[in-house]
Every structure is written in structure tokens, then in C-alpha cells.
C-alpha positions, 0 to 999 in steps of 0.5 A, a space after each residue: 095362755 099369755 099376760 099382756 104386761 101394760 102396767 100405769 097407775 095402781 094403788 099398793 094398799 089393794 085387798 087380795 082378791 082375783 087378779 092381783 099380781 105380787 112380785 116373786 120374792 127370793 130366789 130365782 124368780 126374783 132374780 129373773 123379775 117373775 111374778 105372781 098373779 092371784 087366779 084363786 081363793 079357796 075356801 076354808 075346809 069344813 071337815 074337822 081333820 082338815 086345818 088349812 084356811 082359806 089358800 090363794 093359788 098363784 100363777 108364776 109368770 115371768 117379765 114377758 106375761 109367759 106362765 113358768 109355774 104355779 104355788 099356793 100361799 095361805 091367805 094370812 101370808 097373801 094379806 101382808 103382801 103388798 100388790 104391784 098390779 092387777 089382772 083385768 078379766 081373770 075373776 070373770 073367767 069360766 071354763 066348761 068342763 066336758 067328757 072326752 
């Protein structure tokens, strides 16, 4: 798996939703100029002893698109954030899971 980097024009005041890309902040990663990419929300747990809400899962990726590791943040963090790109495709991807 690899991110093809080819960024132009996006708008800052973006939802959070499937494919939005967040710079990594603090750290390493921001040293390094990694990047989030949003490939998940889950959603909010109906069982009564679980009190996450909704959690977006991210994929860490670096500045040339290679996948160095993966983080969840909860969604009230995930909406302050401000979006540097997007993802085109990642929402409409669907894997087949098969017996080995």
C-alpha cells in the first residue's frame, strides 16, 4: 500500500469524514513531516459499561505516502482539527474477508 502525494487546492474548514488527511503534531512524526489519514469512524458503543463515543482510526503515513503506523483519536479531539488534504477513493473501499 502506498499514498500518491499530489496535493493543489483544498479547503481548511472541511468535516471530518473518510480520507481526510491531518498533519501529525508533535513528536517525531512531526519532525519527520508524517501525516494522518482518516480511514475510519466508528460508532458509538450501545453497551452501557462501554463510554467511548464515536473514534476515528488514522493511518500514519510519511512524506513520501509509505505507511509507518496506525492511532485512534475520539471524534471531539478529530473535529478541532483543521485538514491539510484529502484522500480520494478511501470511503469506497471494500475488502472481502475469506477462510484460509
Amino acid at each position: 500500500m502506498k499514498i500518491e502525494i499530489a496535493l493543489t487546492d483544498f479547503s481548511p474548514h472541511e468535516p471530518v469524514r473518510v480520507g481526510n488527511v491531518y498533519s501529525v503534531k508533535g513528536g517525531r512524526g512531526s519532525r519527520l513531516k508524517h501525516m494522518f489519514v482518516l480511514i475510519a469512524i466508528t460508532e458509538r458503543s450501545d453497551d452501557k459499561y462501554d463510554c467511548r463515543g464515536e473514534q476515528c482510526l488514522m493511518l500514519c503515513i510519511d512524506k513520501n505516502g509509505n505507511p509507518v503506523g496506525v492511532t485512534q483519536y475520539a471524534m471531539y479531539y478529530v473535529n478541532d482539527l483543521c485538514p491539510i488534504a484529502f484522500v480520494d477513493g478511501l470511503e469506497d473501499l471494500t475488502f472481502v474477508m475469506r477462510s484460509l
